[in-house]
N, C-alpha and C positions, 0 to 999 in steps of 0.2 A: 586440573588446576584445583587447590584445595581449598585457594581462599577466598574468605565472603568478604565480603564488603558492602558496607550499609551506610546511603547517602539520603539525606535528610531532602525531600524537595517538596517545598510547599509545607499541607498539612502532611505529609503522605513519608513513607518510609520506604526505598526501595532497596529489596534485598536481591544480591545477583548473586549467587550460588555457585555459579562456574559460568567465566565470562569468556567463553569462547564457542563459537557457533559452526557449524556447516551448513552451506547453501544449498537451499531444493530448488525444483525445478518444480515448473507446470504441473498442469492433472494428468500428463502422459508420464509422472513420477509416481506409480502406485502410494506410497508410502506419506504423499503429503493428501492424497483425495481424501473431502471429509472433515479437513482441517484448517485452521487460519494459517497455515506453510503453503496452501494452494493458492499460488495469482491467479487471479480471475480475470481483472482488466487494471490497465495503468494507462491516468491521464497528468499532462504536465501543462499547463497554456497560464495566461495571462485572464486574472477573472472579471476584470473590466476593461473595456477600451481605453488603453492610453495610463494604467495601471503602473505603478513600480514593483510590485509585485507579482509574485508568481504562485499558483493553485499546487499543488502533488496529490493527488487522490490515489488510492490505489485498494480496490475490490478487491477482498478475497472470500476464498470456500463459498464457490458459486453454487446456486441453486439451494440456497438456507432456506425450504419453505414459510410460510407467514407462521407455523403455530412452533417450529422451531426460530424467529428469526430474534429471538433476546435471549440471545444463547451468548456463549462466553468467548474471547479470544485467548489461543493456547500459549500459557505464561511461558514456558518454553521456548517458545518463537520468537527473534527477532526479526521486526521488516527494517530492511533499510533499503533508503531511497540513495543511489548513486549520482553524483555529480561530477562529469568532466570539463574539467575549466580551462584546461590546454588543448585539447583536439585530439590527445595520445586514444582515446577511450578506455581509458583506464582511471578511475574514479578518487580524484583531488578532495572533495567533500562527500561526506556522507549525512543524513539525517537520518536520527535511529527511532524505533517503535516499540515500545514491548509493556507488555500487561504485566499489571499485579494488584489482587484483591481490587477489583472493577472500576481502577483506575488504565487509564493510559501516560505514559512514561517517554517523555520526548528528548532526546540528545541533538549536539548540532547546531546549524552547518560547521564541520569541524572535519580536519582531516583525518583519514582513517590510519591507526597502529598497523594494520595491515590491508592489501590489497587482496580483491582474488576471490576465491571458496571458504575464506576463512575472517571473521570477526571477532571484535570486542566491544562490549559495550564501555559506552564514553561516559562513563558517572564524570567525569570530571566536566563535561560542557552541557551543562542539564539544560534544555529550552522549556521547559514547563510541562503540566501534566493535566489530565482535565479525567473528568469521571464518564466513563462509558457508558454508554443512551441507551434508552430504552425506548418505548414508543416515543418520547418527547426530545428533540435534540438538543443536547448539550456542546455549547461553543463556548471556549477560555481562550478572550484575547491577551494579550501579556503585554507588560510596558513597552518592549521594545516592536510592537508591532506586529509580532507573531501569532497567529490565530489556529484552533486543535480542536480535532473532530477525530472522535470515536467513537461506532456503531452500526447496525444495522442498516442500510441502506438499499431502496428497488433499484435488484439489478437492470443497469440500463443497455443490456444484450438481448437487441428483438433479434429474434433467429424464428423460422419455423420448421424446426428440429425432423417433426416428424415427415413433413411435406419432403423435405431433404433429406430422408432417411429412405422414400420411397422411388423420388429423382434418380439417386445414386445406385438403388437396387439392382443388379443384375435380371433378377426374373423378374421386373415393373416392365407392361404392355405400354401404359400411357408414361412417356417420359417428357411430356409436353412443354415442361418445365418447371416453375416455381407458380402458387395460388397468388392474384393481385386483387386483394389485398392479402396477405398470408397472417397463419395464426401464430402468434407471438407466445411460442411456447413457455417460454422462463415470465410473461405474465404472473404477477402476484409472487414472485421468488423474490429473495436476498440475497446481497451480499454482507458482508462482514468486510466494514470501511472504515479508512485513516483518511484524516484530510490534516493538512497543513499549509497554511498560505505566509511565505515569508518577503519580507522584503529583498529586495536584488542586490541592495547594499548589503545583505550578508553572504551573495552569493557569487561575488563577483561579475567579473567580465562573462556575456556571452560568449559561446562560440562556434558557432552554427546560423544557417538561415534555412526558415521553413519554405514549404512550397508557397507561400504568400509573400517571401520574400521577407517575413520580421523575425530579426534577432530570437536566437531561442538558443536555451542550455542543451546538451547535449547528457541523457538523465537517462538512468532502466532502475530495476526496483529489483530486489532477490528478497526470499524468506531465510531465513539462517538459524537451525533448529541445535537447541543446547546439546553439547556432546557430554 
């Protein structure tokens, strides 16, 4: 696709180059480890009791150590947050992500031009955009209630990596089990984090219950790296 297109949002200019994307996979995807195309973790919940709104956070390029972690997200990358509003699992709204010159670039809730392994960026339904953090976090709430985080973030995956490396081993004697209390290997690491908390009025009907029994959207998250 040849053509650019340049949408004015905020103070900020976003220029999309070729607005069409293919979806990566996980760190078992050689080609996205190392990069903000890597999911790390994806959370979706309610961030108060009794809230109308809803959280979307989603971790990537896990293990940023601390003297790398105000490092950049790759302008290239799309995240988009999926939302199913019918039950089909197949994604009615999308919320989109994408960096340029150390701003972040938010689209949405809007439906997707297409389904699948394949994207477009929505310049035409812009949600706002906020400047991407450094040691200090930066939050832009926007009139209609919508709230945007972009940045460095401790990743919140205690694992003890190597104790489980030694469990698992074939030639380990003592397989006793896992250390209590064990060593929190990713300790002192980053991730590279989008947060969005939007109203439920943009995002329709639920459709789903969690195992507590409340209302909750039916949501996954893919990276979608410019072709």
């Amino acid at each position: 696709m040849k053509k650019t297109t340049k949408y004015a949002l905020g103070i900020g200019t976003l220029i999309v180059a070729s607005l069409v994307f293919v979806a990566a996979d996980h760190i078992d995807a050689p080609a996205t480890m190392g990069t903000t195309a890597d999911i790390a973790d994806y959370f979706a919940f309610e961030p108060t009791e009794g809230s109308d709104n809803t959280a979307f956070i989603v971790d990537l390029q896990s293990n940023v150590l601390p003297d790398l972690a105000y490092g950049t997200f790759d302008e290239d990358v799309l995240t988009e947050i999926n939302i199913d509003t019918d039950g089909d699992l197949i994604e009615n709204l999308v919320i989109q992500a994408i960096a340029r010159d150390g701003r972040m670039y938010f689209f949405g809730p809007v439906a997707p031009s297409s389904t699948g392994l394949t994207s477009q960026v929505a310049i035409e339904s812009p949600m706002g955009d906020v400047e991407i953090s450094g040691s200090t976090a930066i939050v832009e709430t926007m009139a209609n209630g919508v709230s945007l985080f972009a940045g460095p973030r401790q990743d919140p995956f205690f694992f003890d990596f190597f104790r489980f490396n030694e469990v698992v081993s074939p030639s380990m004697d003592d397989n006793s089990g896992f250390d209590n209390p064990g060593i929190d290997t990713f300790d002192g690491a980053n991730t590279m984090s989008i947060a969005v908390e939007v109203p439920n009025s943009l995002l329709g009907e639920t459709t789903a219950t969690n195992v507590l029994g409340l209302p909750v959207y039916k949501t996954w998250v893919t990276t979608n790296r410019k072709q």
